[in-house]
C-alpha positions, 0 to 999 in steps of 0.5 A: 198860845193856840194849840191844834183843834179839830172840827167836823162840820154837822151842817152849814146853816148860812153862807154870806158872800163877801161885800163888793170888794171884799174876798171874803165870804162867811159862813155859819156852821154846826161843828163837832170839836173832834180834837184839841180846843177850838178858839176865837182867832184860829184858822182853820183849813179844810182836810182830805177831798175838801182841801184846797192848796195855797187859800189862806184859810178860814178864821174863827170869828165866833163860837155859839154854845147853848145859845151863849157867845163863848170864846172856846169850844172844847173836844167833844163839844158841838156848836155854832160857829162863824167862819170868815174867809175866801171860799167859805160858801164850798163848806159842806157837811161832813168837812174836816177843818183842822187848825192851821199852825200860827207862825 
């Protein structure tokens, strides 16, 4: 089971917009885990000025830790990570992304 996590974009390193006929973009991020653990898999949607109501939301699709592939990303802990979805190019330094919950 996912629990809730928290994550502080420090800064956007990459944005790769989606193929022809995909939505979706990817975007490379530096990210503080604020809160909870953050895991391959989850979904995260942007709190605060940056939320955007109804999009899907962006899914974690891999975590870089001291230069290692790793599958979590614990509170406290900064990183690299890759996010995956639709309007992942209008992340910003600063965002708060919080995990959405899994139904």
């Amino acid at each position: 089971m996912l629990s809730k996590a928290v994550l502080s974009i420090e800064s956007v390193e990459s944005v790769t917009a989606g193929v022809t006929g995909a939505t979706d973009d990817v975007a490379v991020c530096a990210v503080r885990c604020l809160e909870g653990t953050a895991q391959l898999g989850m979904v995260f949607q942007p709190s605060g000025s940056a939320a955007v109501p109804g999009t899907p939301g962006f899914l974690l699709t891999g975590i870089e830790w001291y230069g290692k592939q790793v599958e979590q990303l614990d509170t406290v802990h900064s990183g690299k990570v890759t996010l995956t979805g639709a309007g992942a190019g209008t992340l910003a330094k600063r965002d708060v992304l919080n995990s959405a919950p899994r139904h």
